[in-house]
C-alpha positions in Angstrom: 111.1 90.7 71.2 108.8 94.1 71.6 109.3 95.0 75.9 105.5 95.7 76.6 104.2 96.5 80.6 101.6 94.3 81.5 99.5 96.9 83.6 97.9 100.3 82.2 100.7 102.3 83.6 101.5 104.6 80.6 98.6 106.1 79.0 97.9 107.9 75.7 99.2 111.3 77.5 102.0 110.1 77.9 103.0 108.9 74.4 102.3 111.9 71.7 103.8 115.2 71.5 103.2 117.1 74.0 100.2 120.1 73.6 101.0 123.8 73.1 100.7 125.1 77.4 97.7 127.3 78.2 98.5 128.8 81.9 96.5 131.7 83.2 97.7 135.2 83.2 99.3 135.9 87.0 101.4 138.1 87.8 104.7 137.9 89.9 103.8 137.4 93.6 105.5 139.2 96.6 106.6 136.1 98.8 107.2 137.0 102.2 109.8 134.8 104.1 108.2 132.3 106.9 109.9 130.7 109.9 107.4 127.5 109.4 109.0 127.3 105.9 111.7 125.4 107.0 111.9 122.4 105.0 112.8 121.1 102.0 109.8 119.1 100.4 108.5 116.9 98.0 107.5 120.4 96.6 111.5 120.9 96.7 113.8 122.2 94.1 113.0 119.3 91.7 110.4 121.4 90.9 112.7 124.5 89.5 114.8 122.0 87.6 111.8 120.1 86.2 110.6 123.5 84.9 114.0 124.1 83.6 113.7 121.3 82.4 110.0 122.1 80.3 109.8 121.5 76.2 110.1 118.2 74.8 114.0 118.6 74.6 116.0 116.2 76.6 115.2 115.4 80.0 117.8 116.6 82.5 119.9 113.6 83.1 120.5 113.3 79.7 121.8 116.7 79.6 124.0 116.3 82.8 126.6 114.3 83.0 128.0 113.5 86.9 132.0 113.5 86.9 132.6 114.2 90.3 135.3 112.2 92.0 134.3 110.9 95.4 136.1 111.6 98.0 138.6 109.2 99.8 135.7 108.3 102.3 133.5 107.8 100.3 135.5 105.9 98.2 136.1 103.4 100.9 132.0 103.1 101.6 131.8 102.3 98.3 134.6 99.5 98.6 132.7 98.5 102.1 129.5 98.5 100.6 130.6 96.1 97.4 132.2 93.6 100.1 129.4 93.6 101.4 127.2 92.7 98.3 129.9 90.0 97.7 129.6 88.0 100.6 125.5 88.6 100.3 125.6 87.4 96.6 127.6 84.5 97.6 125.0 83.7 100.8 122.2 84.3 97.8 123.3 81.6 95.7 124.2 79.2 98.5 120.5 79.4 98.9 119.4 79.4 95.6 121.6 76.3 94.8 120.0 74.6 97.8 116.5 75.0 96.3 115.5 77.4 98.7 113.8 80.1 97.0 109.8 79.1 97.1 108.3 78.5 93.4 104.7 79.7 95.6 106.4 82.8 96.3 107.7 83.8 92.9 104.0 83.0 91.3 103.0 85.5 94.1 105.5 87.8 92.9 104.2 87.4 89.6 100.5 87.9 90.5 101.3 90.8 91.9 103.5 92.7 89.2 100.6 91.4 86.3 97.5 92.8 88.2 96.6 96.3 86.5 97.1 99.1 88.2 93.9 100.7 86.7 92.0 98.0 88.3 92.6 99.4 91.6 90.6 102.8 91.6 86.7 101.4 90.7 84.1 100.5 93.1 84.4 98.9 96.3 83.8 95.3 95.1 86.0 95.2 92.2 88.6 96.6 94.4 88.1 93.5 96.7 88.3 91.4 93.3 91.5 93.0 92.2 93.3 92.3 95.3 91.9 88.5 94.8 93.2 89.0 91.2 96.6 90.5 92.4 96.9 87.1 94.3 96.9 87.7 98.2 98.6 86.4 100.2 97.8 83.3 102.3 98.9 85.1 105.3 97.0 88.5 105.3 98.6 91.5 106.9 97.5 93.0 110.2 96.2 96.2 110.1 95.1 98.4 112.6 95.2 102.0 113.5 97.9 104.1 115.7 98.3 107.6 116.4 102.2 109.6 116.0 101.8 112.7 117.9 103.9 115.6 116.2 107.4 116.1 117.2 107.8 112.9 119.3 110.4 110.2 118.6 109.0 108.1 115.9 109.5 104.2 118.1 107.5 101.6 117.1 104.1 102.7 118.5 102.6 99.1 118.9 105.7 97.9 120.1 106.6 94.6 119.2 102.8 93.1 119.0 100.3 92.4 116.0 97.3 93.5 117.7 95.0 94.8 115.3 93.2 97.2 118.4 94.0 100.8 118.1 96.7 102.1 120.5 97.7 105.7 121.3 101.1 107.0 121.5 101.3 109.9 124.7 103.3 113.0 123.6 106.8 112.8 124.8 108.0 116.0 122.8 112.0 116.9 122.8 113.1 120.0 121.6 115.1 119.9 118.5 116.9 122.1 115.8 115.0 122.7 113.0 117.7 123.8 111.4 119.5 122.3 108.4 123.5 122.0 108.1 125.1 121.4 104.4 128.4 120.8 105.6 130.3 117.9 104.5 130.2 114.2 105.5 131.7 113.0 108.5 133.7 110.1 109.3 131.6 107.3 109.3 133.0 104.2 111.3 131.1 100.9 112.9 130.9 103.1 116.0 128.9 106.1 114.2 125.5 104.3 114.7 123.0 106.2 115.4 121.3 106.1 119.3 118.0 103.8 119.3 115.1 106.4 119.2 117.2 109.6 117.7 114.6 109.2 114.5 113.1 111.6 112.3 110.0 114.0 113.8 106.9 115.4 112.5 105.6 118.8 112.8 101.8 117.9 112.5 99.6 114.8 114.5 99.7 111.7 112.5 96.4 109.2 113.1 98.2 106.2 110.8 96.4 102.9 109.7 99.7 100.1 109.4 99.3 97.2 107.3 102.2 94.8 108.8 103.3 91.3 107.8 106.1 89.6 109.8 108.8 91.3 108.0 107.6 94.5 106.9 105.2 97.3 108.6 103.5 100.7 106.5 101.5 102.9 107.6 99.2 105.1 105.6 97.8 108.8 106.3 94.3 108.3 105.4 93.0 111.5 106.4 96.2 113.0 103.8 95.3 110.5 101.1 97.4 107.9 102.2 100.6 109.1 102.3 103.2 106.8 103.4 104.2 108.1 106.6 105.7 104.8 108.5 107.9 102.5 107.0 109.9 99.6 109.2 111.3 96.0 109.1 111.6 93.6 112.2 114.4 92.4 109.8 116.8 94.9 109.7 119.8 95.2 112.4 119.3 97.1 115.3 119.0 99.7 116.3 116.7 100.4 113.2 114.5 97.4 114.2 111.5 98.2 113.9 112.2 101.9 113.5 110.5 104.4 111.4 112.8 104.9 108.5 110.5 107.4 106.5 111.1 111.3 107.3 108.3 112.6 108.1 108.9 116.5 109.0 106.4 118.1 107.0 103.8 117.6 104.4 106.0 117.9 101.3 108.0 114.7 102.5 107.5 111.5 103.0 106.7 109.1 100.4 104.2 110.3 98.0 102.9 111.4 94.4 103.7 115.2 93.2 102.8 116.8 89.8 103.7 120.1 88.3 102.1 122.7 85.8 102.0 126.2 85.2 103.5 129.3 87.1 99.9 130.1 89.2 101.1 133.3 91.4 101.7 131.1 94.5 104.7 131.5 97.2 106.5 128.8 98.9 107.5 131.0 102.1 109.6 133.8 100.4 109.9 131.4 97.0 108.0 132.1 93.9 106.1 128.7 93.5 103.8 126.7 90.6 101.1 124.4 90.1 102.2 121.5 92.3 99.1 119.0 93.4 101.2 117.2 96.6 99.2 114.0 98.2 100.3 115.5 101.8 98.9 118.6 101.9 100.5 122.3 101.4 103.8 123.3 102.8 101.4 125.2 106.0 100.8 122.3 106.8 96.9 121.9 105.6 96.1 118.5 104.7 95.1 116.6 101.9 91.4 115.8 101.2 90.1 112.3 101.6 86.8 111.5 100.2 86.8 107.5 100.2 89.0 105.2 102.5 88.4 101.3 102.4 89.9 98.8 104.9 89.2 95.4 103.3 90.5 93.0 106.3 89.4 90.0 103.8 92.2 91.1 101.5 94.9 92.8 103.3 94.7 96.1 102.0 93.6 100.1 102.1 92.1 101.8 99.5 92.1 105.7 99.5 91.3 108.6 97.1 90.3 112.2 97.3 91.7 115.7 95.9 95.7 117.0 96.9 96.7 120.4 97.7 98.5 122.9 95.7 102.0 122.8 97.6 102.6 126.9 97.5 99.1 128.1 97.4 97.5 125.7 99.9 94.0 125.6 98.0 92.5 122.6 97.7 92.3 120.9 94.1 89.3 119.7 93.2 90.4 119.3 89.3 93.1 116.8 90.7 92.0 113.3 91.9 94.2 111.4 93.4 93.7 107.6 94.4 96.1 105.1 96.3 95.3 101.4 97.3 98.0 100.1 99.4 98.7 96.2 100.3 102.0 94.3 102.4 102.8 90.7 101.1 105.8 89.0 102.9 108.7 91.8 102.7 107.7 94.3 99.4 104.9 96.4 99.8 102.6 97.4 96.9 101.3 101.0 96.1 98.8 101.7 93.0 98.5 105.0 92.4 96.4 107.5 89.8 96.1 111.1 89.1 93.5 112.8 86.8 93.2 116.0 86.2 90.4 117.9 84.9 91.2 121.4 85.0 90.6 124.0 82.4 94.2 124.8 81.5 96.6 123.1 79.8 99.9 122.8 81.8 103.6 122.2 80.6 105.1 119.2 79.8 107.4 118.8 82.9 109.4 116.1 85.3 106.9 115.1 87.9 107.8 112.2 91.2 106.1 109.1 90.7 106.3 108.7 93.4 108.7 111.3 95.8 110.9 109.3 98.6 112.1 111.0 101.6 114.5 108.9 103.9 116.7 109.2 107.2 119.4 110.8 106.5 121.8 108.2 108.0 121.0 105.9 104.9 122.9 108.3 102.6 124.5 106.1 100.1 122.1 106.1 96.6 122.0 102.4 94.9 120.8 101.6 91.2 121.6 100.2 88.2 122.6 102.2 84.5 124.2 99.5 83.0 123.4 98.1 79.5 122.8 94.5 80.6 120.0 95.2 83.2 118.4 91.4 84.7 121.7 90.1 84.0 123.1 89.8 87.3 125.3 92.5 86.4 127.6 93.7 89.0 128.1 97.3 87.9 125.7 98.7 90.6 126.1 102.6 90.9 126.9 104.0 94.7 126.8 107.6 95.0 126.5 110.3 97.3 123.9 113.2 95.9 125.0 116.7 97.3 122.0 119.1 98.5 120.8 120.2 95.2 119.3 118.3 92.6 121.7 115.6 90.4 119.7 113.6 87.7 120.4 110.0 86.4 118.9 107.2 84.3 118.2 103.7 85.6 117.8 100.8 83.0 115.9 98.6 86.5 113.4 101.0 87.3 114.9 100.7 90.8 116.7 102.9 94.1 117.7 102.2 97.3 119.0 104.4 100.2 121.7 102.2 102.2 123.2 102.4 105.7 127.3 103.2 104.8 127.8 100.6 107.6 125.5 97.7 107.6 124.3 98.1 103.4 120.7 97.7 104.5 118.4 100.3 103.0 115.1 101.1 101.5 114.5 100.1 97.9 111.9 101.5 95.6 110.8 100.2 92.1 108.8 101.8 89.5 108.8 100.0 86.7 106.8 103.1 85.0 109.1 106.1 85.9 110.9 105.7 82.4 112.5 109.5 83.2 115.2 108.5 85.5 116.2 109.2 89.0 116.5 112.5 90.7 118.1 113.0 94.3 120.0 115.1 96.8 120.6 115.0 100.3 120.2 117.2 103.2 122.7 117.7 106.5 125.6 115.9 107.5 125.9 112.2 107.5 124.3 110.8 110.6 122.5 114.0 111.3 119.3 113.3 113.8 117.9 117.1 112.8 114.7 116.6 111.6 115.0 118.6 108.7 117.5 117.1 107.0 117.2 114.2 104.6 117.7 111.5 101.8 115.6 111.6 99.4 115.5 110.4 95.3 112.4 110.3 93.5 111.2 108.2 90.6 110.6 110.1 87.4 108.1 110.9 83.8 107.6 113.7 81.8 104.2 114.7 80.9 101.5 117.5 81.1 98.0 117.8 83.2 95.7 119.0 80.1 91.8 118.7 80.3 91.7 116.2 77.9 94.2 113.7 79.8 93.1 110.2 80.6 93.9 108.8 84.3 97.2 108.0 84.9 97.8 105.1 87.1 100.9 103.3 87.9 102.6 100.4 90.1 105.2 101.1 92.7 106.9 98.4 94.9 108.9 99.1 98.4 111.1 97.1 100.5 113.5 97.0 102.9 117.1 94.7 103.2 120.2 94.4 101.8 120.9 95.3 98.2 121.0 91.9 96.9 118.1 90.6 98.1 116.2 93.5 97.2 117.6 93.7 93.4 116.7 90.1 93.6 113.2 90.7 94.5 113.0 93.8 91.9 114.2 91.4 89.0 111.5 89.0 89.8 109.1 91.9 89.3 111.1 93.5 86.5 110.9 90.5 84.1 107.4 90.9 83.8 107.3 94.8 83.9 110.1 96.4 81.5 109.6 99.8 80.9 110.3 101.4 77.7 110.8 104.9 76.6 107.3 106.1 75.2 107.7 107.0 71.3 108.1 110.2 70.2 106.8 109.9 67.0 102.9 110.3 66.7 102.7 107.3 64.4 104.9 104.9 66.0 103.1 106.0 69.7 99.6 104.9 69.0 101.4 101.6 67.7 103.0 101.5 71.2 99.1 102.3 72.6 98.1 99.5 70.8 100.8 97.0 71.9 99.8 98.5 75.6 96.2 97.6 75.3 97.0 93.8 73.7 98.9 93.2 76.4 96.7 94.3 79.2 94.1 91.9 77.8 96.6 89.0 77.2 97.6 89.6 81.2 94.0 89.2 82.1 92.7 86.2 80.4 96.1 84.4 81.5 94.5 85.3 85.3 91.2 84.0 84.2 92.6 80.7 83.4 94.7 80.4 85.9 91.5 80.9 88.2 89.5 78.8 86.4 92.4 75.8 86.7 92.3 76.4 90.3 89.1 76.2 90.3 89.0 72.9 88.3 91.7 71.4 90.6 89.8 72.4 93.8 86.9 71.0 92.6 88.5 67.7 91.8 90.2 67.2 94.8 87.2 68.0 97.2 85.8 64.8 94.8 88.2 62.5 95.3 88.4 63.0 99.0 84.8 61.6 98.9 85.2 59.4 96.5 88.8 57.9 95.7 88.8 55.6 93.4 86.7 58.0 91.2 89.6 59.1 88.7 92.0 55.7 89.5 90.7 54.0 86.0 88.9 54.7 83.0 89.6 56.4 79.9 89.6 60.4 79.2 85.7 60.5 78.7 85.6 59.2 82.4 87.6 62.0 83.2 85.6 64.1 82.3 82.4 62.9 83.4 84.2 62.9 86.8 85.1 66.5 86.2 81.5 67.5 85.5 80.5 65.0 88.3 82.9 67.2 90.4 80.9 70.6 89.4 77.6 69.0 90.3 78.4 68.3 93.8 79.9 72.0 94.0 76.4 73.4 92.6 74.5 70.7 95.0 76.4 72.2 98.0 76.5 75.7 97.1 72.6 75.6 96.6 
């Protein structure tokens, strides 16, 4: 059976041989060191290896094989960690046995993971109608706005209530290193956890609008195109209850959508940079443009879009539009992103983050699956611990997470789209409160930004938990979103376009009858709550006399 993605996520671009680059003539700048340069970004050294990495050879986790041993700690995390996912699995399928998984839940699930990705960057009402398509939740998430002054510890700043008024944070600034340590990891023991507050800092203002359910809270940049800036569960032990488990030090982290092209003449501090659109803003910390933000209370979610900034340069890309529309149901929250570009040169087919994912650095174990049997319940989970430079890897789940060493809850990500693998490295010393330093993986493709390109828009799914539950949640999503390799071969790739498009129009006229039996049944029952003896008797013509009945007094009321 043919794996096809139900959603629009891989587009013709993506799917022939790439187009001969045509970069403008620049010539080599003279980058002057910075001490605002500090960090290590989304705009981070992925982007050297992903130009390394240009051509339509192999992409670099094919070429790169990781043999390192780990060490004897990290060895027994690993052995911690899997005892961990044994006695979760078990608890899992206690659960499961006892018919405690919600059937309402997993259609939810489903809704979500069929709704096209492409439907999410129109107009204002058929946003509205995609979130009704993408099935919303019964219980809508609060949202309401807060504001995260720079360098002050990132706490909850609403506290433990769902009020949907604004609230200001005051400024309670503490001094704090920004500089970043490679040494190597220390012991790590029940009694390393971290002190409640000693959570990652921002060097600019933050104005965030939070979606939040009962178990999971985002919050969104608007004014930098959304960028996810906040991300917490009331779930998770303490002391990261309710904590902000996103770094959010500069622009360049985060988690957000970055795209490469040609060398342009622009300087990262004393770095020689490229063509690197970064929803954030620039590494000088200018921000993003937003042109359109839409809060639709009725349906839970935030719809943004507007133009990024070139990460070295710090000019604003008008021939880049970006567009994200944002929405919380239960414990996963969903992120549809686009880019389009519609420049005048044609840039090289490189690895690009789809989306970037900047952690705490005290989750600093990397979970995902490469095994051959993926949706199988296959044990074979990967643990590793990336060093500070970049180390590449496939992942046959489309999935990551970054786990605690002691309590083996983390943040997962799933792209279902990023058919490129995993890249990842870490920054600073396990446990390390600086700032600066980091966890971060990103989800990858490889394609170019040409002025002929169509939009490319794509699904991404976050969570928080433990690593069972969250692979659990990822497969329910995953059955109904493989991801396949895009051909190579002209001929066989518009076959694969094809198969793409049939399927996108088989998702949505199974939505469309799915509405229209809800419909149908609503209509009945209001019907037989007036009248109940109305479909007791009587053969199928009745039936369906009482049916159209049943739409009459709907048209009589509505009028």
């Amino acid at each position: 059976m043919v794996l096809l993605l139900l959603t629009s996520s891989l587009e013709y671009i993506l799917c022939f041989e790439p187009l001969p680059s045509v970069c403008p003539d620049v010539e080599q700048p003279r980058c002057e060191s910075s001490a605002s340069a500090g960090s290590v970004s989304a705009a981070s050294t992925a982007a050297a290896a992903a130009a390394a990495a240009g051509g339509t050879g192999p992409t670099p986790y094919e070429e790169q094989q990781q043999s390192a041993t780990p060490s004897e700690q990290q060895a027994a995390i690993i052995q911690h960690l899997r005892a961990l996912e044994d006695a979760e699995a078990a608890q899992l399928d206690a659960a499961s046995s006892a018919n405690l998984a919600s059937e309402t839940q997993d259609q939810a699930v489903l809704n979500l993971s069929q709704a096209p990705a492409s439907s999410f960057f129109s107009s204002s009402s058929s946003a509205g109608s995609a979130d009704a398509a993408a099935g919303a939740p019964q219980e809508l998430p609060v949202i309401f706005t807060a504001q995260v002054p720079a360098d002050t510890p990132a706490a909850d700043p609403t506290g433990s209530s769902s009020s949907s008024s604004s609230s200001e944070i005051s400024s309670s600034s503490s001094s704090s290193s920004s500089s970043r340590s490679s040494g190597s990891s220390s012991d790590v023991s029940h009694a390393s956890q971290p002190p409640r507050g000693a959570v990652p800092r921002s060097l600019v203002q933050r104005n965030l609008t939070f979606l939040q359910s009962q178990k999971l809270k985002i919050g969104l940049d608007v004014k930098r195109l959304g960028a996810v800036s906040w991300l917490s569960s009331s779930l998770i032990p303490e002391p990261w209850t309710d904590r902000n488990l996103i770094n959010v030090y500069d622009q360049g982290r985060l988690l957000q959508q970055s795209f490469y092209g040609c060398e342009d003449g622009s300087c990262w501090a004393s770095r020689s940079w490229r063509f690197n659109p970064v929803q954030g803003g620039s590494w000088d910390h200018k921000p993003s443009l937003t042109t359109r933000r839409e809060v639709h209370h009725a349906q839970g979610s935030v719809y943004v879009e507007g133009h990024p900034r070139n990460w070295g340069k710090g000019t604003l890309l008008r021939s880049v539009h970006f567009t994200q529309h944002a929405h919380v149901h239960d414990d996963v929250a969903v992120l549809n992103f686009s880019v389009h570009y519609t420049g005048n040169f044609t840039h090289p087919y490189l690895t690009h983050e789809v989306p970037a994912v900047f952690i705490d650095r005290r989750f600093g174990v990397l979970a995902y699956y490469a095994g051959d049997r993926p949706w199988t319940n296959d044990r074979n989970l990967s643990y590793t611990f990336p060093p500070a430079s970049n180390i590449y890897m496939p992942t046959t789940e489309g999935w990551a997470a970054y786990l605690n060493p002691v309590t083996g809850w983390g943040v997962g990500v799933m792209a279902p789209h990023a058919w490129a693998g995993l890249t990842a490295y870490r920054v600073g010393p396990d446990w390390s409160t600086a700032p600066s330093d980091c966890s971060y993986f990103a989800h990858t493709i490889r394609m170019q930004l040409h002025p002929a390109m169509r939009r490319y828009s794509y699904k991404v799914y976050v969570t928080v938990g433990r690593i069972g539950a969250m692979r659990r949640l990822f497969e329910k999503i995953g059955r109904f979103q493989p991801y396949k390799r895009p051909a190579a071969d002209p001929v066989a790739a518009q076959n694969d376009a094809e198969e793409l498009r049939d399927a996108e129009v088989v998702a949505e006229q199974q939505q469309q009858q799915q509405q229209q039996k809800a419909a149908g049944f609503e209509a009945k029952q209001e019907l037989l709550g007036r009248n109940p003896g109305l479909f007791a008797t009587g053969s199928s013509s009745s039936g369906a006399s009482g049916v159209a009945a049943a739409a009459a007094a709907a048209a009589g009321d509505a009028s």
